[in-house]
Structure formats: structure tokens, C-alpha cells
C-alpha positions as CSV (number, residue, x, y, z in Angstrom):
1,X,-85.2,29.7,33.2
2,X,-86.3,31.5,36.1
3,X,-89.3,33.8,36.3
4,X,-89.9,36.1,38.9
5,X,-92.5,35.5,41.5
6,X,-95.2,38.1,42.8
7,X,-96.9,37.2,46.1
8,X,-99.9,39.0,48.6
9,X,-97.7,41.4,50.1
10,X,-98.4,44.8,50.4
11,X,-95.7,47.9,50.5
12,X,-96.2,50.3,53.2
13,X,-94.1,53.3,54.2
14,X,-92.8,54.1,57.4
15,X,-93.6,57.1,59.1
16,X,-91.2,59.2,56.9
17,X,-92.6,58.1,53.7
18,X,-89.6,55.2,53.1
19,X,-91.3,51.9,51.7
20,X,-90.2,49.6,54.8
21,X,-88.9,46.0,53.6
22,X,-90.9,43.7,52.1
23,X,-89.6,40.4,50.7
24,X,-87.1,38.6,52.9
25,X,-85.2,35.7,51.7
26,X,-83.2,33.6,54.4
27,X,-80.5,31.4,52.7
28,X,-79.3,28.4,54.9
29,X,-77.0,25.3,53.8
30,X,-78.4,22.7,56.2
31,X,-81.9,21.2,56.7
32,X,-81.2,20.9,60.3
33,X,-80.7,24.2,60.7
34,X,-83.4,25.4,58.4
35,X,-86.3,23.6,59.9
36,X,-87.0,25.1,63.1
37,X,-87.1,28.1,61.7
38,X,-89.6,27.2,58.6
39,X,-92.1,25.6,62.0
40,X,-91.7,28.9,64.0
41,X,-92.6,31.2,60.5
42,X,-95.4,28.6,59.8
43,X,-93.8,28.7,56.3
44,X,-95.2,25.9,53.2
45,X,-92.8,24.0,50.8
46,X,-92.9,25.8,47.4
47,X,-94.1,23.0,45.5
48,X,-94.3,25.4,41.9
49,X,-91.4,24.8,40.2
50,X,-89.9,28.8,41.7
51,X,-86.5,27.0,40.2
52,X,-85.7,25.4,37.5
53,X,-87.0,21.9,37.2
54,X,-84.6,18.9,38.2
55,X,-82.7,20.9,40.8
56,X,-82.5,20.0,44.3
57,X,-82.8,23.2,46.2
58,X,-86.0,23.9,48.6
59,X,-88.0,27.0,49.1
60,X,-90.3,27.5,51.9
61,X,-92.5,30.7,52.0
62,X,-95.3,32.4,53.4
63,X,-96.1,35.7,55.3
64,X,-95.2,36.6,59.0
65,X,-96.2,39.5,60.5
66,X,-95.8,42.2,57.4
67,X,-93.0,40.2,55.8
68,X,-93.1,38.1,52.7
69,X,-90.1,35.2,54.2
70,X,-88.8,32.5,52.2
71,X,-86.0,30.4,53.5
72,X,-84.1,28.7,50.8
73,X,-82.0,25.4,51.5
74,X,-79.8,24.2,48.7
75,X,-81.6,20.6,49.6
76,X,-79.5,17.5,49.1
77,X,-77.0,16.0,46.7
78,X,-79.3,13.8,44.2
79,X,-76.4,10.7,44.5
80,X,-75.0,10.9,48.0
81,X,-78.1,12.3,49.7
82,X,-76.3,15.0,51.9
83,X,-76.7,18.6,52.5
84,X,-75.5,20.8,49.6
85,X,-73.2,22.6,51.5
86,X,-70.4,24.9,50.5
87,X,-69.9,28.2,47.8
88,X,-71.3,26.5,44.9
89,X,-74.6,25.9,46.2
90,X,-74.5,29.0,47.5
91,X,-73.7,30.8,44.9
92,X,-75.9,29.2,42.9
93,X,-79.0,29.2,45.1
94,X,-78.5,33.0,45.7
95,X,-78.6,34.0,42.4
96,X,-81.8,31.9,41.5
97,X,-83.6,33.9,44.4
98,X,-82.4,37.0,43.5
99,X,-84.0,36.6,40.2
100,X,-87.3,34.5,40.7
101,X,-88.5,36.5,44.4
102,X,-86.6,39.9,44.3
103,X,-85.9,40.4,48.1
104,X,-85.6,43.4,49.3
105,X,-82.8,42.2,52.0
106,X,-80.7,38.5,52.3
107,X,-80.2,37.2,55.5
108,X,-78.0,34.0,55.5
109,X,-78.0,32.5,58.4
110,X,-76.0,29.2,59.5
111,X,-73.4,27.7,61.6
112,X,-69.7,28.4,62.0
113,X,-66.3,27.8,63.8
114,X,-65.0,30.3,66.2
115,X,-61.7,31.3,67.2
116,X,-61.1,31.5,71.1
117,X,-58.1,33.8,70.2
118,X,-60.8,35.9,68.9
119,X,-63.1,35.7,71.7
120,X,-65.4,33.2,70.5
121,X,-67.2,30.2,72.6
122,X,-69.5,27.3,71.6
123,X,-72.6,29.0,71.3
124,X,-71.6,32.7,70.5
125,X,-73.7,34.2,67.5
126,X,-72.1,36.7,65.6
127,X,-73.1,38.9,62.6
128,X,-70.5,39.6,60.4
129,X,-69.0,43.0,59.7
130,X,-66.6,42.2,56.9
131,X,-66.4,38.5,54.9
132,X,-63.4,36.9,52.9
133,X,-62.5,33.8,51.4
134,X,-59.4,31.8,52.9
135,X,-58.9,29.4,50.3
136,X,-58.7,31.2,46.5
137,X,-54.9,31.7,46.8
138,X,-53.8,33.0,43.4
139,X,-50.3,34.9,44.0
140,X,-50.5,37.2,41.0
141,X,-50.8,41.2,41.7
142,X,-54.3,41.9,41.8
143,X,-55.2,38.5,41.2
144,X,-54.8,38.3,44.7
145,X,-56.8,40.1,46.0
146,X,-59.7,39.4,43.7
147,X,-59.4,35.9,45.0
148,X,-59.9,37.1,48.6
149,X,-62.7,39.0,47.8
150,X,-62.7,41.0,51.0
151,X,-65.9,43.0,51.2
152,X,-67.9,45.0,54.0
153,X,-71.5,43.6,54.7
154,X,-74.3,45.7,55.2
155,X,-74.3,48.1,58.0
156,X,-76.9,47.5,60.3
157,X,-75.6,49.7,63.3
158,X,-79.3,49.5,65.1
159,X,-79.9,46.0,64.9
160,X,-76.8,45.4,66.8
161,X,-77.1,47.7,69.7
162,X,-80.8,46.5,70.0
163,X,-80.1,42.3,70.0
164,X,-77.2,42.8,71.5
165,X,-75.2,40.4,68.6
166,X,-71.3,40.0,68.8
167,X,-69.5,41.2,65.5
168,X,-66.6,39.9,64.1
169,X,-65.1,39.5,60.6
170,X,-66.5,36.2,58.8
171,X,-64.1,34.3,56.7
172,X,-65.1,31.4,53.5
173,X,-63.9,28.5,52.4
174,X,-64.9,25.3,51.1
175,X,-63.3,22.9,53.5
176,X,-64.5,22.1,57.3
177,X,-61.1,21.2,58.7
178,X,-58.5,24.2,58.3
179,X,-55.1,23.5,56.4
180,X,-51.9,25.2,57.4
181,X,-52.6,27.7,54.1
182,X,-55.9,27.8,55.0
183,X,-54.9,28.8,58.7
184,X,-52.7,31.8,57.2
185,X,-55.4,33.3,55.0
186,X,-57.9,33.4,58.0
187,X,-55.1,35.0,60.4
188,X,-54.6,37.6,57.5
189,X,-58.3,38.1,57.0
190,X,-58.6,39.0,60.7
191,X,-61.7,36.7,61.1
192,X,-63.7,35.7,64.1
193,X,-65.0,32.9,62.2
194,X,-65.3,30.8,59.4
195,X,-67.8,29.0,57.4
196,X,-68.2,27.4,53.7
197,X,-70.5,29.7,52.4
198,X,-70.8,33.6,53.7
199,X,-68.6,35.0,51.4
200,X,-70.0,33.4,48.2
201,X,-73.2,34.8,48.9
202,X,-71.9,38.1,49.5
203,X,-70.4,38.1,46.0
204,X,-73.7,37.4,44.3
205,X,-75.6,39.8,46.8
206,X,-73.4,42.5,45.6
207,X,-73.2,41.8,41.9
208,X,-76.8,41.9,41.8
209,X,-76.9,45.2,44.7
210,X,-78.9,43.4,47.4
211,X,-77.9,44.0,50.6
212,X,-77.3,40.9,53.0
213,X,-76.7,40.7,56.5
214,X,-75.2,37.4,58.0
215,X,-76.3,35.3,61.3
216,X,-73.5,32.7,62.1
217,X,-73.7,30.9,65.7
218,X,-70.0,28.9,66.7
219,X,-70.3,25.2,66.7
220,X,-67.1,24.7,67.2
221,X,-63.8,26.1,68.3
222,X,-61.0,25.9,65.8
223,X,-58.3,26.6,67.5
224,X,-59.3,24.6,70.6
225,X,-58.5,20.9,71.7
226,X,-61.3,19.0,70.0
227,X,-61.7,17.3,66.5
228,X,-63.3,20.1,64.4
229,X,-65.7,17.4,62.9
230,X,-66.3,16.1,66.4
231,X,-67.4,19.0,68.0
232,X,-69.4,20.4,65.4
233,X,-71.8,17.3,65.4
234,X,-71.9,17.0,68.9
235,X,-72.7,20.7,69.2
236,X,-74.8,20.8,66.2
237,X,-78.6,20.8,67.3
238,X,-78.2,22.8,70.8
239,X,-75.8,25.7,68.5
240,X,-79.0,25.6,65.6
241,X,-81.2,26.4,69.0
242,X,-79.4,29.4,69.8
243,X,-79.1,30.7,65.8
244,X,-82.8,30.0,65.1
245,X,-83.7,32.2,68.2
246,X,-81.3,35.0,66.4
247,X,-82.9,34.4,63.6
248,X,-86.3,35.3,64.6
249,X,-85.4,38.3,66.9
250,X,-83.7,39.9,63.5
251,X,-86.6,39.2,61.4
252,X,-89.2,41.0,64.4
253,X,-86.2,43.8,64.5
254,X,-86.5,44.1,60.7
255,X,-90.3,44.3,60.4
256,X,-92.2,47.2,58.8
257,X,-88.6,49.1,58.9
258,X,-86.7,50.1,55.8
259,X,-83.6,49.4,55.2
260,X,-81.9,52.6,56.8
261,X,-83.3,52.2,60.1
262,X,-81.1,48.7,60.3
């Protein structure tokens, strides 16, 4: 079971009278990416059981500025002792926050492929207007569509204009390389990029009515000439660079603001 946590945070209201945002949980899939980001916060490992006991997942927490921030990584797979990457975790993880620290916004933040037809280079970080999944093909009316599970994210008109962040349309699935079905869904989605867990958290978010904004910097270009695996580990730590620095401009942007001035 998993109880809900209180920490020394105080609401305040902004000037007219709106309690500004309080609790902010980051979700990211890789400890590579998640550690720069835990050093710049000054955040502590969680070592109080916030999940359930036995589970790998890691929570790191503490306050920055007027923000309660906790950045949650999915830790690593007890037998093969890599990242827990992909929807499940995701899913999973999302919920468990949800329920045990009760943010008041979810920011997950990781890396992605880009698509050059799109506009996208190594680099690039996007946030993502729209999400879908690319892989739940279930050809029965309706059915469909549930398994696509296309959904607008959380408007956040000011934030863009003042970090100056590309948008584009964010697409899921839970393989790295892109099959020819995989390839189709993604055209039909209309996506900029695609990762292995956006659209999973979206679902929870939205069952549980969270809002979530997502941060995803290109590691690699899809459609371009190199070896998707290839280019995302070459590009892996210089791309987490340029997302961590996102990262911690959006979490300055979002401070002592609520949630309609984003």
C-alpha cells in the first residue's frame, strides 16, 4: 500500500488570490538522465519506504526555491540490472506518485528520436502538444482508437513563448527501433517524436486529473542515415546536457505561479 506523503511546504497565493503550485514531481526513465538534475536541485534519496517495499523505483526530493521537487526514476530491473524503461514502468511509477506525494503538476522529462521530415535535429528539445501510442494496433471500431489513445497535454501557452521550446506532437511505443507498422502509426499520429514512455504517463495523469507537461530533447534522428541504437548512445550524455538545462529553466518558469499562468 501506498500512503500519501506530507512535506514542509507552504501554499501561497499569487497576487490574485490563486494558490500557485506547490508539489512537483519529475518522472524520468533513465538514471543518466535523472542525475544531473537531482545535483543541480540538491535533492536526497527517499530512503522511507514512499513505495511499496521490494520495488525498484527511486525517489529523490527536497525543496528548491518555493517548490516541493521529487524526481522519480523507475530504478533498475532487479535481474538484468538495466534502466526500467518503457510504459510499464511508467505507468506504474506514475500512479504510485500520484497517490503517495499528490503533485500539483507532472513534468516527465527524457530523451527521444526526432524526425528531420519534421524539423527535428540532434539536440532539439521539444514539449509536446499532443501524445499517442504507435504500437497498440487493435483494428476493431473504436477499439481503435482507444488503443491510440490520442490525447492533448496540458496547455502551457506562456511557458513556451517565454523558453522559447519547439512543440511538436509526441508519439509512444515500447520499442527503440521503428517497425514498418510502427512507422505507419507514427506518420498517422503526425508526431515530431517518439519515445517509450510519454503517452503512458499521460493516460495515468489524466485518469487521476493531474495535469503533465512533457520535456523530450532528440537523441537521435529516425529517419536519418545512422543506426537508431548507435546514435542514441553516442549522443546520449551531450542530448541529457541540453534536456537537464530545459529542465531547470521550466521548473524557475513554474515557480510561485499557478497553474493558469503556464
Amino acid at each position: 500500500m501506498v500512503e500519501a506523503v506530507t512535506e514542509t511546504t507552504t501554499t501561497t497565493n499569487t497576487d490574485d488570490g490563486k494558490p500557485t503550485i506547490s508539489t512537483v514531481v519529475i518522472i524520468i526513465a533513465m538514471q543518466t538522465e535523472a542525475l544531473p538534475l537531482v545535483n543541480k536541485f540538491q535533492l536526497s534519496q527517499d530512503h522511507h519506504f514512499v513505495f511499496p517495499e521490494g520495488v525498484p523505483w527511486v525517489r529523490y526530493h527536497g525543496v528548491y526555491k518555493d517548490l516541493q521537487v521529487n524526481i522519480i526514476w523507475p530504478g533498475k530491473d532487479l535481474l538484468l540490472g538495466v534502466d526500467n524503461i518503457g510504459t510499464i514502468s511508467a505507468s506504474l511509477v506514475t500512479y504510485a506518485s500520484i497517490q503517495a506525494l499528490k503533485p500539483d503538476l507532472i513534468i516527465n522529462a527524457g530523451t527521444a528520436g526526432g524526425f528531420k521530415a519534421k524539423g527535428a535535429c540532434v539536440g532539439d528539445v521539444y514539449l509536446a502538444s499532443d501524445v499517442a501510442f504507435h504500437d497498440r494496433r487493435i483494428p476493431i471500431p473504436v477499439f481503435d482508437q482507444y488503443g491510440i489513445g490520442a490525447r492533448q497535454t496540458f496547455s502551457t501557452p506562456n511557458l513556451i513563448k517565454e523558453l522559447n521550446l519547439k512543440v511538436g506532437k509526441l508519439s509512444t511505443g515500447d520499442s527503440l527501433d521503428m517497425s514498418p507498422h510502427d512507422e505507419t502509426s507514427i506518420l498517422a499520429n503526425g508526431a515530431t517524436i517518439k519515445d517509450m514512455e510519454g503517452a503512458a504517463v499521460a493516460y495515468v495523469a489524466d485518469l487521476l486529473s493531474v495535469p503533465v507537461v512533457f520535456i523530450k530533447a532528440v537523441t537521435d534522428i529516425v529517419d536519418g542515415e545512422k543506426p537508431t541504437a548507435e546514435e542514441f548512445l553516442q549522443n546520449l550524455v551531450a542530448v541529457t546536457a541540453a534536456l537537464d538545462q530545459a529542465v531547470s529553466q521550466v521548473v524557475d518558469f513554474i515557480n510561485r505561479k499557478h497553474l493558469g499562468e503556464l
